[in-house]
N, C-alpha and C positions, 0 to 999 in steps of 0.2 A: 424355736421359730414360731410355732403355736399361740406362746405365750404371747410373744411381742406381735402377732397377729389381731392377739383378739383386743391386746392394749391398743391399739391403734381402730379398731373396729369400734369401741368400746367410745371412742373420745369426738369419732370423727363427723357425726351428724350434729353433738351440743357444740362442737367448734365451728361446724358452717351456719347454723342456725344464729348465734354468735357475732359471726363476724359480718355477717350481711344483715343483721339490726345494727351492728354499730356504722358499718358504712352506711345505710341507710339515714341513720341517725344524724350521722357527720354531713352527708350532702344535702340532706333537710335543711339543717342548721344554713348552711353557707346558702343555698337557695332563699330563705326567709325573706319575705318579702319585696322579694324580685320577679319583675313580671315572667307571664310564662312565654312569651316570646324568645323573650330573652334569656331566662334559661334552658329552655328546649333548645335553643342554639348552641350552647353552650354544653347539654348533655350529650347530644348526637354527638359534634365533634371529639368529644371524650370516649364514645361511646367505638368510635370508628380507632381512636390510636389508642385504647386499652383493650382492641380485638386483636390488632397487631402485638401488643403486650402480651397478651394472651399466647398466641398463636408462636410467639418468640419461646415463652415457657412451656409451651407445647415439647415443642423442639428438644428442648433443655431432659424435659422430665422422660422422651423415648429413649434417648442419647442416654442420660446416667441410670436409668432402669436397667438400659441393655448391658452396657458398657464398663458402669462404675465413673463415668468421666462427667464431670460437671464442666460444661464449653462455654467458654467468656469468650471463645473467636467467633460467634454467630453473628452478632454485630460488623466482625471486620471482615467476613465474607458474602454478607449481604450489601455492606459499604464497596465493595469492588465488586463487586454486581453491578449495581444501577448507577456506578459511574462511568464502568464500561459501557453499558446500555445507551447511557447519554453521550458520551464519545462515538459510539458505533453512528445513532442519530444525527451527532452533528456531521459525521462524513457521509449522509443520506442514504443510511441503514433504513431498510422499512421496519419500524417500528417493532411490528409482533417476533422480527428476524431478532433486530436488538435483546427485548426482552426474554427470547430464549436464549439466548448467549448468556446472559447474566445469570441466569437460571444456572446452565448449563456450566457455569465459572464458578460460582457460589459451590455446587454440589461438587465441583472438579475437587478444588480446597480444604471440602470437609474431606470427602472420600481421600484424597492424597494423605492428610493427619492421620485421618484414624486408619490407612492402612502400614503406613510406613514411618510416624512419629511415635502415636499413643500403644504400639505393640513393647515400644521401648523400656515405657512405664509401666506396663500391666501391672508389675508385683509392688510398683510404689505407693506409698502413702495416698489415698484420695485426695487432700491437700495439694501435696505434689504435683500430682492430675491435672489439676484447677489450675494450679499456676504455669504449670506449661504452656497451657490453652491459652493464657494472658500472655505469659509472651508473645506467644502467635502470631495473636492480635495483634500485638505492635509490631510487629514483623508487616506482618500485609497492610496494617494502618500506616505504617511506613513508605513503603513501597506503593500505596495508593497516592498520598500525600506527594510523593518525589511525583508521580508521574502526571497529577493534574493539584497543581498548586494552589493555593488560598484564594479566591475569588470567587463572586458573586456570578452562582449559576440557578436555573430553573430546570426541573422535569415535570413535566409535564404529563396527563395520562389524556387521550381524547374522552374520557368517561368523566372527567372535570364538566366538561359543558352540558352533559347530561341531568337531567337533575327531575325527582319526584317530588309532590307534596305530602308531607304526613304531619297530621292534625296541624294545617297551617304553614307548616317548616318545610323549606326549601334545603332537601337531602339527597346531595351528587350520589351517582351513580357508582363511581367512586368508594364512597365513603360503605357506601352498599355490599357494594364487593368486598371490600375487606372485613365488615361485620360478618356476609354472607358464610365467604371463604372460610375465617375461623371457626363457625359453627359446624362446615362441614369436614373441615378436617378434623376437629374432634369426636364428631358421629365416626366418622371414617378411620381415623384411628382405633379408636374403641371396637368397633366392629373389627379389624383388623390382628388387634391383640387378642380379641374374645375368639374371634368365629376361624382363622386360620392358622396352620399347621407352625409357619413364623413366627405370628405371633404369640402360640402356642411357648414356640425355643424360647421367646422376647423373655415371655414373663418369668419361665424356670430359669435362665441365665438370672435376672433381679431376684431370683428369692432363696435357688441354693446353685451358685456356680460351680461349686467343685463338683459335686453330685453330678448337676447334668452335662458338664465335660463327660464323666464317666459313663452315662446313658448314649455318650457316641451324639448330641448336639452339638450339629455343624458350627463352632463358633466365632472364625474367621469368617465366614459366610452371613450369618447371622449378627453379626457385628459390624460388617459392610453396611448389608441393609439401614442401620438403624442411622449410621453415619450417614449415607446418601437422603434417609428421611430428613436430619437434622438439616443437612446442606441445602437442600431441595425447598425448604418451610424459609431460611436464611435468605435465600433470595430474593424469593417472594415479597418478606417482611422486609428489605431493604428497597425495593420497587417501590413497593407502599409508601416506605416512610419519605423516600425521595420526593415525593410526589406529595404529601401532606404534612410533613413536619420543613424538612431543608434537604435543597441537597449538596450536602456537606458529611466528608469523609468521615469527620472524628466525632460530630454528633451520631451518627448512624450506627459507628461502631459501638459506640457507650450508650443505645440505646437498649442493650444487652442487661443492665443492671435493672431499669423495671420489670423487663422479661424474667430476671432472676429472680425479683422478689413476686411475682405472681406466681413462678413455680414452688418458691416456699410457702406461699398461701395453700400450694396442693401438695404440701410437701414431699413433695419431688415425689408424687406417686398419683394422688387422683387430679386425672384432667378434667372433671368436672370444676373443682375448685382453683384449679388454677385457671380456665375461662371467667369463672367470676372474678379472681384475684384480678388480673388481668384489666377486664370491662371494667371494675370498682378504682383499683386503680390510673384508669386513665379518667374518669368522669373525676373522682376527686382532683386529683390535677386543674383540670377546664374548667373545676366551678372554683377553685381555689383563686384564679384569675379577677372573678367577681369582687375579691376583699380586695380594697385596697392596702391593707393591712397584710392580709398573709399572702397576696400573689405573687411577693418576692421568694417565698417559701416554698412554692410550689414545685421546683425540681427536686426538695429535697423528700418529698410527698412519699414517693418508691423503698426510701431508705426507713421513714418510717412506720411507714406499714411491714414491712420488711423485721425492722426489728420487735414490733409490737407482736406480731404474729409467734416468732419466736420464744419471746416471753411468755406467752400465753400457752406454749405449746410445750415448753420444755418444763420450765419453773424447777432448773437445777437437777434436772434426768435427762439420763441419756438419750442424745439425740433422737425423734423417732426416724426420720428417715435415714440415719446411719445404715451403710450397708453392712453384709457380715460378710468381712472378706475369709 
């Protein structure tokens, strides 16, 4: 464990160093000679839905530190969130009532998997894991879909109409929040994992499970938690994105896979890097728009930073964030 400690210790500042010159490098390029109006507009808006990226991978990298389980249902529990939310509204829910239902439903969904699905799987393959989680997903992407059908809907946040200036740019209150939000859930997690006794369990669960089973760490208890974190962040990010990408079930769900390749950015272990994967990946995205050339290309942006990272990380060894089961 030492060893593959110190390999990963060893790699992990010339690989952030690295990849935030080459993103930088990359969104220069596509920036070039475009006013700054115009792309200032265009980085904020990026800026706002790669924190939500961010913050999705957030989620991802608590969840399979703690757990062993990489969750592709994040996406379909945050999608029946703020569709509920926007149902609740249209039969004149007050609003803030709404949004904690959604919350509240989001975490109901994780918490119900991971207490009484993913105990099923413990001893299975991590693979295995992964794809159960994808069922899920289509399970609730399903049953979201039956219950509010294909049409053109709006949510709306009252923090839309709010709006500050920065160096010129007109940037919703909204979009604020959601940058804000992710930075302090990462402060706050980090504190969380470091500074208490939880998260104390979190991290010996991710580095030798069988051991600390044997140490008497609560891990039913302790595995709850991290599922109610992952469900509770799912929410959230599905509020968001309601409100600033579409609100549409089956986008929302499979907005999960740039979430997933910002957690590989932190390979599935520092939430530092995967906030920047995260914010890097959503601004390439929104300036990728600017080409007319490659802004048909742009969805497929996640996948390939996703893979590129990989290559770069692996180069035919073993995985580093494999766990040791």
């Amino acid at each position: 464990m030492g060893a593959r400690h110190n390999a990963i210790m060893k790699t992990k500042f010339p690989f952030a160093a690295l990849y935030v010159a080459g993103m930088l490098l990359i969104c220069g390029l596509l920036a070039w000679g475009r006013p700054f109006p115009l792309v200032g507009l265009f980085v904020v808006s990026g800026l706002a839905v790669g924190s939500l990226y961010a913050l999705g991978g957030v989620g991802l990298v608590v969840l399979y530190r703690t757990t062993g389980v990489l969750n592709f249902a994040i996406g379909a529990f945050g999608a029946a969130g703020v569709m509920t939310a926007w149902q609740l509204v249209q039969w004149g829910w007050l609003e803030p009532l709404a949004w904690g239902v959604a919350l509240l439903l989001a975490t109901a969904l994780s918490l119900g998997y991971g207490r009484w699905i993913a105990p099923l799987l413990a001893r299975r393959d991590a693979v295995v894991k992964a794809i159960a989680t994808l069922g899920f997903a289509l399970v609730v992407l399903g049953v979201t879909s039956f219950l509010w059908e294909d049409e053109v809907r709006s949510f709306t946040l009252p923090t839309d109409q709010m709006a500050i200036r920065v160096w010129g740019l007109r940037v919703t209150v909204t979009r604020l929040i959601a940058f804000s939000a992710t930075l302090l859930v990462v402060i706050g997690i980090w504190v969380y994992l470091e500074r208490t006794r939880t998260g104390l369990q979190m991290r010996a669960l991710a580095n030798e499970r069988e051991v600390s089973a044997l140490l008497g760490v609560p891990i039913l208890k302790v595995e709850t938690i991290a599922w109610g974190i992952a469900g509770l962040i799912a929410g959230f990010t599905g509020l968001m994105f309601g409100d600033l990408i579409r609100l549409e079930p089956s986008i929302i769900t499979f907005m999960v896979i740039p979430s997933i390749a910002a957690a590989i950015c932190g390979r599935l272990d520092s939430l530092v890097m995967v906030l920047i994967g995260g914010l890097s990946i959503g601004v390439l995205e929104s300036l990728l728009t600017l080409s007319p050339e490659l802004k048909s290309v742009r969805n497929v942006a996640p996948f390939v930073v996703a893979i590129a990272v990989l290559l770069m990380l692996q180069q035919g060894k073993r995985m580093l964030f494999e766990r040791d089961e």
